[in-house]
Structures are given as structure tokens and as C-alpha cells.
N, C-alpha and C positions, 0 to 999 in steps of 0.2 A: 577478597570478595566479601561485601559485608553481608551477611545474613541475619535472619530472626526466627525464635523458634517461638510458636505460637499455640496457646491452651484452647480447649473446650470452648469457653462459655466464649471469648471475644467472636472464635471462629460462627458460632450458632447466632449471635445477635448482629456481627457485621453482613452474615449472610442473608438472615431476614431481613435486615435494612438495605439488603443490594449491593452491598457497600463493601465487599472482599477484598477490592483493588487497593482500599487503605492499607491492605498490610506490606502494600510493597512500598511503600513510602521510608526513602531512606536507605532502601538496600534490594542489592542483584537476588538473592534467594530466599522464600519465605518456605521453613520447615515444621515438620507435625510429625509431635513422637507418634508413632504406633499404637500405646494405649489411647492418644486424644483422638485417634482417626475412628478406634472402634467404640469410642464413647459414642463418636458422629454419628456413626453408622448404625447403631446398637435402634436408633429409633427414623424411618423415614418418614421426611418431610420435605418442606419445601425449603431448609437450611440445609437439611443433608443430602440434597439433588445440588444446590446451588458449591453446595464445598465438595463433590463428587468434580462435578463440571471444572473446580478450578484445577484438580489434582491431576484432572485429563490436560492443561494448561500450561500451570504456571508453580503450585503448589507440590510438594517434595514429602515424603514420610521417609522420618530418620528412626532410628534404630539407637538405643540405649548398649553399648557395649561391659561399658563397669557396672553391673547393677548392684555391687556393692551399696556402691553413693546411694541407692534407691533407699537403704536401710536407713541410712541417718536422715532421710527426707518424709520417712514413713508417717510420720501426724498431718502430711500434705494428702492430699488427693493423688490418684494413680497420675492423672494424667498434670495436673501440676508439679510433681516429683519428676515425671522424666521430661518435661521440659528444661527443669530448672537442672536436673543430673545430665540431658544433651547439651543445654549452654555451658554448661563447667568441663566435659569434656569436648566441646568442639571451640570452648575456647571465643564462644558466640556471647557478646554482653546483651544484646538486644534480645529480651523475652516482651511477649505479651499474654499478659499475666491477669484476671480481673480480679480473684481473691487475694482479701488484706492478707492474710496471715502468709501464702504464696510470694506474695509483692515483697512484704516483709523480708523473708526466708531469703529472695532473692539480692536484694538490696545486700544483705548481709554479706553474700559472696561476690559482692562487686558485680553485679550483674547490673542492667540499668531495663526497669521493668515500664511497660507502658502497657496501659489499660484498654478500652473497648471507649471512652470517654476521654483520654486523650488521645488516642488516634483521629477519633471526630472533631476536636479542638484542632491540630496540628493541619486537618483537612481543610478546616475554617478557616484559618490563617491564611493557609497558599489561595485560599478561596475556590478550592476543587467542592465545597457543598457550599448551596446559598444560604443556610437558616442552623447554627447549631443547636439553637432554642427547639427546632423544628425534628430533628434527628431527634432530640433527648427525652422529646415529648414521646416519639415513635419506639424510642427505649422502653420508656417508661410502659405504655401501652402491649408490650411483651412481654412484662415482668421482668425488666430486666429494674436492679436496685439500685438506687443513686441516692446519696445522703442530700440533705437540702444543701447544707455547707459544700461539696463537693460540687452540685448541679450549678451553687452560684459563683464561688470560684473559678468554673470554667465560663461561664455565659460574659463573666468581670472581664475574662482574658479575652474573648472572642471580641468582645466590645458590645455585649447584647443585652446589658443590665437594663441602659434606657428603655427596650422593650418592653419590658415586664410587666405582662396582665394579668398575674396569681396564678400564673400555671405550677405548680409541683411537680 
């Protein structure tokens, strides 16, 4: 069964954008260490109602057993470390992951990391959202960070460059 274990920050801005159901894209279960679920929870909103509702669903909270691993992960974020220390012991390549230095880390252990900005790509493609110009913009208006180089790389692949009215 393929799984994905997924961090903090994609869970919070795919859930503002509505958009949760991307994380099932690709695989039967999508997992949440324990420390990303009380990041979630740590503050309520209307991401943390919406990632609540999927847990009652569809969404799984896994549990860190070696937390050795957690040591040598330690210049990571809590909840980026036991994603990436649940994928090494459940043997899960699929993380979603938004920070470089996490993506990084992850890549290293043969993990194969996707972002909160490729899952909205990957969406565009199958054609599950109409406008990925449209999401990134709604990103962006969140505070969520996207490099110019990255915002155009994806819009290139989506096929959405002809669009371009100077939105950043």
C-alpha cells in the first residue's frame, strides 16, 4: 500500500486553499507524525477545523518509534524530523515536505519529497484544479513563500507562462 507522510506547513496552506484532497494523490494512505498534528492544533483556525475534519476521514497520525533517528535530524524542525525519521522507518519514500533544508535532508535518504507547490502542479496536470497561476496567487496572498524562479518553473510546466500579467 503506498503511503505519504506529510509536514506542518503543506497541511496548513493546502487546507486554506480547500485543497487537502491533493495529498491523496498517488497513494491509499496519507500520514501525520504526532508532533505535526500538535503544531496544527497548537493554534485554531479555519486550517485547523479543516485538517481536524480530514483526520475524522481520511488522514492517519503516526507515531515515531526510533527516536534515536530524531537526534541526527535535530537542526530540522520537530515536525519535519519525524516526518522524515517516520518515512525511514516505515520505509515510506513519499514525504511532503515544504522547507529546502527538510526536502534537502530528505532527498539525501532516498526519500522522494513533494512540496505544497508541486502537489498544485501535479493537480494541474490531471486537470483536478482550473488555474495553477490562480492557487499560487492564493498562496502567495497567505504568506505562503515561493521563489520567482520556482513560481515560473511551475506555471512553464503547467503550461501557464502565455498567461502572465506581472502577477509575483
Amino acid at each position: 500500500m503506498r503511503e505519504r507522510i506529510v509536514d506542518t506547513s503543506p497541511l496548513i496552506f493546502l487546507a486554506y486553499l480547500d485543497r487537502l484532497e491533493l495529498l491523496k494523490l498517488d497513494v491509499q494512505r496519507v500520514l501525520v507524525p504526532r508532533a505535526v498534528l500538535q503544531e496544527i492544533q497548537a493554534k485554531q483556525d479555519l486550517a485547523s477545523k479543516r485538517v481536524e475534519e480530514a483526520f475524522s476521514q481520511w488522514l492517519e497520525v503516526c507515531d515515531v518509534s526510533q527516536r534515536e533517528f530524531l537526534k541526527f535530524l535535530g537542526d530540522l524542525g520537530e515536525g519535519e524530523a519525524e516526518v522524515i525519521a517516520q518515512a525511514v522507518e516505515r520505509k515510506v519514500a513519499s514525504v511532503v515536505l515544504d522547507d529546502f533544508d527538510a526536502r534537502r535532508r530528505a532527498s539525501m535518504l532516498d526519500l522522494k519529497p513533494i512540496g505544497t507547490v508541486g502537489l498544485l502542479l501535479a493537480a494541474k496536470k490531471r486537470e483536478l484544479i482550473p488555474s495553477l497561476k490562480t492557487e499560487l496567487r492564493r498562496l502567495r496572498d497567505l504568506g505562503f513563500y515561493i521563489s520567482e524562479e520556482l513560481r515560473r518553473m511551475a506555471l512553464e510546466e503547467a503550461g501557464e507562462m502565455g498567461n502572465h500579467q506581472g502577477n509575483k
